[in-house]
N, C-alpha and C positions, 0 to 999 in steps of 0.2 A: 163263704161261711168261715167262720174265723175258726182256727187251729185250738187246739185245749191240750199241751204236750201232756196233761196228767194222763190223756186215753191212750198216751204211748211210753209204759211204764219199764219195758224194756232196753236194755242200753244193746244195740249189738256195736259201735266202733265211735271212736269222735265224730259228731255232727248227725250221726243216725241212731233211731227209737222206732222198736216197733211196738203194736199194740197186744194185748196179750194173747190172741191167735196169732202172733207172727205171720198175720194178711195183709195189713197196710203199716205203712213205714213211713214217719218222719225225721223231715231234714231238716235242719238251721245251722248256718257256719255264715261267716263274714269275709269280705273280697272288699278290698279297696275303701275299706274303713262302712260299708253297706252291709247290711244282714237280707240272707237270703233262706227263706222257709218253705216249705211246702210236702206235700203227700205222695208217697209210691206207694199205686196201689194197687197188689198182686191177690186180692181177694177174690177174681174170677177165674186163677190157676187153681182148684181143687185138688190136679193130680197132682201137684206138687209138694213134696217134702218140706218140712221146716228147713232141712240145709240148701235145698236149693233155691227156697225164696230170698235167704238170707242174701246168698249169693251174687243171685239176680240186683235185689236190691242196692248192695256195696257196686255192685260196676256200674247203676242206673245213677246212682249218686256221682259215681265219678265222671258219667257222661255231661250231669246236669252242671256242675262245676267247671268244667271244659266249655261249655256251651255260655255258662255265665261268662270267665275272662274272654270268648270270641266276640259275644255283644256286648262287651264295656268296650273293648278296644275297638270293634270296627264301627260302634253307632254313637258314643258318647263323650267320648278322650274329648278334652281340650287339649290346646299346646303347653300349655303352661304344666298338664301331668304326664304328656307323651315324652315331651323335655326331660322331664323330672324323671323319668323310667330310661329314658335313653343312656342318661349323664350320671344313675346309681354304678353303672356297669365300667366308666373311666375311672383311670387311677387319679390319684389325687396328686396334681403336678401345677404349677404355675399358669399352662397354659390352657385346665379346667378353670382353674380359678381365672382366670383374665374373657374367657368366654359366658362364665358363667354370669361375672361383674353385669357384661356390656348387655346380654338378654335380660335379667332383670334391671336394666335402666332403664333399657331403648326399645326390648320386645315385648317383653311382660305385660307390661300398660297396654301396649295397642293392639297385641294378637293372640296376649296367651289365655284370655274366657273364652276364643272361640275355638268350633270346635275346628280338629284338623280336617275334616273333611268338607269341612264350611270353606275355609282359607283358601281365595284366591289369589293370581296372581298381583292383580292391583293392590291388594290389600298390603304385600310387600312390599312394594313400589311407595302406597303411602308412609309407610314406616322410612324407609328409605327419605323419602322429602322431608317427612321432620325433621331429620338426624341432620340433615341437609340445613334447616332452617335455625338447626340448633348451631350451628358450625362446625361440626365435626369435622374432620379431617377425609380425606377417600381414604383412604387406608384404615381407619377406624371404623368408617361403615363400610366394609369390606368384613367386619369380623361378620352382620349378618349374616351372606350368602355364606361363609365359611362357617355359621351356625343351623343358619335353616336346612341348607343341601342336605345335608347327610340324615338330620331328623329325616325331613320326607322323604329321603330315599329308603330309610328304614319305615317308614310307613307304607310305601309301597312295598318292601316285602313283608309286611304283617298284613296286605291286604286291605290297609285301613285307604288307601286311595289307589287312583292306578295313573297319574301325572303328576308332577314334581311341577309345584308353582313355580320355583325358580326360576325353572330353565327357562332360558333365553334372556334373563335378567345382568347387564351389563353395568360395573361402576367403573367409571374409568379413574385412574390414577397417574397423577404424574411422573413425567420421567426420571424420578430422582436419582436413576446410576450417574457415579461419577469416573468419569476419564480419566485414568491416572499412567501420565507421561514417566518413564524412563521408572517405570516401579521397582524396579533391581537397588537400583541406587537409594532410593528414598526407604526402604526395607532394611538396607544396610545400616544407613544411616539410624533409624529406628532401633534397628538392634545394639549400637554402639552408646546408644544416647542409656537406655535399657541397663544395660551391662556398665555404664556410668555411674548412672543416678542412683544406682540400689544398691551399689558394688559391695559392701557389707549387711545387706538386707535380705537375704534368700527368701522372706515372705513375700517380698512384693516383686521381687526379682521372677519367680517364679510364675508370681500371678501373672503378671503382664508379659513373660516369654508365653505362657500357653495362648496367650492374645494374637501375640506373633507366629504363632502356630493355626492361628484361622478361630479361635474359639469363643464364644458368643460370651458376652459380661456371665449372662443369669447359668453359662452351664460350669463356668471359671466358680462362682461363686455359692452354685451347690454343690459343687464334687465333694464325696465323700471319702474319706482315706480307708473306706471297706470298697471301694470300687478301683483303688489304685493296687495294682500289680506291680511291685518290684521286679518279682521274681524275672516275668516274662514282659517287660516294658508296652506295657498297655492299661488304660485306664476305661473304665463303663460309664459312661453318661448316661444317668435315666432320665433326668429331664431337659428332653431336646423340644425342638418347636415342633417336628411333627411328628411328636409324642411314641416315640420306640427307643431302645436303647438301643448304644452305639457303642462298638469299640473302638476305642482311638487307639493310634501308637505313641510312645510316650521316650521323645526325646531323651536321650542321655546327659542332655543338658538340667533337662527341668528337672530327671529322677535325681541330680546330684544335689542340687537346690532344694528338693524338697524334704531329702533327708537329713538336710540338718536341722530342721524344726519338725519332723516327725512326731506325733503326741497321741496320747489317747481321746483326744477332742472327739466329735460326730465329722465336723466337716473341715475341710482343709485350709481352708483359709476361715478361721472361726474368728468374732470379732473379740478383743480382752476384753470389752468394757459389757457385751449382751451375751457372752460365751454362744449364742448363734453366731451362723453362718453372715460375712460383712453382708450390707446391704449397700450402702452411698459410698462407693470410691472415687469420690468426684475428685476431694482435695488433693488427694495421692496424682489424682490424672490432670491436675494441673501442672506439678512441677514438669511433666514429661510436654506436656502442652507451650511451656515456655519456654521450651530450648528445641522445639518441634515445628509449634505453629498454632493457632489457632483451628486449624483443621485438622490437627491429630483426635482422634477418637477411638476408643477398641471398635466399632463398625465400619470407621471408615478405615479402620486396618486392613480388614476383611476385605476390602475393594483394592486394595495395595497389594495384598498375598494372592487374589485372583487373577490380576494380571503381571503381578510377577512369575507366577507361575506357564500362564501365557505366553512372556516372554521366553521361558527356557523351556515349549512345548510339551509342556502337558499337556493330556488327552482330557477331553472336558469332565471322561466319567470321574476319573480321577481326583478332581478338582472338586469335580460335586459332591465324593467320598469325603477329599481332605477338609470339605468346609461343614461336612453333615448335614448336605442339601440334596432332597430328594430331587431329581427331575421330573416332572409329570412326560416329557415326551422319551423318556428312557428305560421310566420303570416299568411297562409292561415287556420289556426287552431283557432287563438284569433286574428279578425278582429283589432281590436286596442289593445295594449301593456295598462295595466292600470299603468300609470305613476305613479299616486300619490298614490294605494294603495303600490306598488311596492318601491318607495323612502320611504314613510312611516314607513315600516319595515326598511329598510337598516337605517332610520334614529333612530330606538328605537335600532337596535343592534347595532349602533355605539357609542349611547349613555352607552350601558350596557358595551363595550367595553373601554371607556376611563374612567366609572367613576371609575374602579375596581383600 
């Protein structure tokens, strides 16, 4: 029988009306862009007071709104709006935006109208083969399992499933670490070329010592100059690859260089020509490239500062602090990675390495 809210001319709170015996009470409010209406009806309490029906009412509403988000979420969610609730709650960093990219390419289209409780494992598998067929790279279809996992694990604690399709899903990827022979010397080397090439330049002088310090292009090229400490020589990285902020320690080399172009800019290294933060320092990584090698790169630096460090026995945790790389077989052993004691060292033994 259809509703006629005129018979509930009473307002007792947003979303609730009672009729003018305050005996039955209706609802309508909206959830997930859906309107939800209906009747509470306490007209067979007689003993009951106006205030305590009112009462009754206000928490029966609130029951029924609870009971509505339990069955959208455990009987109706597609992936494509579980996604979309998972990924309101991330901050807004380069590597939302890079996962967000590659799901609506590659997941969206083939699994995000169904629902998540629908989603088997083959179903990822075929996504998978497409990506495959597209050419994608393993490591680029690797951002799936690094997007799906955690969704369905949060679906399984919201009860909306209770098995992770993933698991047991395997991409293999190639061995791309590289060996790098007598890294003492070639680091040296690196920093002399460095301290050459820019020797009236502290802009880029600077950039590419925090390189030589282990640090990834994209976190060299958001730091902000509200994240750098003079005072206490340590700088905050908020976007790292797996997305926490880090305290790094901050060479006396670099804090000398960075204070002579000290500005009120947003970011440190801000481009003159888009007053944003640089974006393509390729040209710049050329000149260093030709008196280096065609195999210089700021990543494959980061494989030169790993086993230089190696070389002068560093302790792995250390290493995985100085380069701001969590380890999955470590981290349930040392809650947090200590970044800045960790850089700290790598930064005195690279010092002891290029003064010699």
């Amino acid at each position: 029988m259809a509703i006629d809210s005129k018979d509930y001319p009473n307002k007792i709170k947003a979303n609730l009306w009672a009729n003018k015996n305050y005996t039955i009470y209706f609802y309508n409010y909206m959830y997930e862009k859906k309107r939800y209406r209906g009747l509470i009806d306490l007209s067979d309490k007689v003993a009951w007071n106006k205030r305590d029906r009112i009462s009754v009412a206000e928490a029966r509403l609130i029951e029924i709104k609870n009971k509505t988000k339990e069955d959208i979420i455990d009987q109706d969610i597609t992936l494509d709006q579980y996604q979309k609730k998972q990924y309101k709650f991330l901050k807004n960093t380069p590597w939302k935006t890079k996962k967000q990219s590659h799901y609506d390419r590659y997941l969206s289209p083939m699994l995000g109208k169904k629902k998540v409780t629908k989603i088997l494992q083959t179903h990822i598998k075929d996504a998978i083969s497409h990506q495959e067929e597209l050419g994608l790279s393993p490591r680029t279809i690797m951002q799936t399992l690094e997007i799906l996992n955690p969704i369905f694990k949060s679906a399984i604690a919201d009860r909306i499933i209770v098995h992770n399709p993933c698991s047991g899903i395997k991409i293999t990827r190639p061995n791309t670490k590289k060996i790098v022979s007598d890294a003492s010397t070639i680091l040296s080397n690196v920093y002399k070329v460095i301290m050459d090439e820019f020797d009236d330049d502290p802009f880029y002088k600077s950039l590419f010592l925090f390189a030589l310090q282990g640090r990834r292009k994209s976190e060299i090229l958001h730091l902000k100059w509200e994240n750098v400490n003079f005072e206490h020589d340590y700088y905050i990285l908020r976007d790292t690859k797996n997305d926490e902020d880090q305290k790094i320690y901050l060479p006396p080399i670099i804090k000398v260089e960075l204070k002579k172009f000290i500005s009120d800019t947003e970011y440190v290294f801000t481009s003159r020509v888009t007053g944003n933060h640089l974006v393509n320092i390729e040209k710049t990584t050329k000149r260093l490239k030709k008196r280096l090698g065609k195999e210089f790169s700021l990543h494959y630096l980061r494989n030169v500062i790993v086993s230089a460090m190696a070389e002068q026995g560093v302790d792995a945790i250390h290493l995985s602090g100085a380069l701001g790389h969590n380890d999955p077989n470590t981290i349930t052993k040392y809650l947090t990675l200590n970044y800045l004691k960790g850089s700290e060292l790598a930064s005195g033994i690279i010092d002891g390495i290029v003064s010699k």
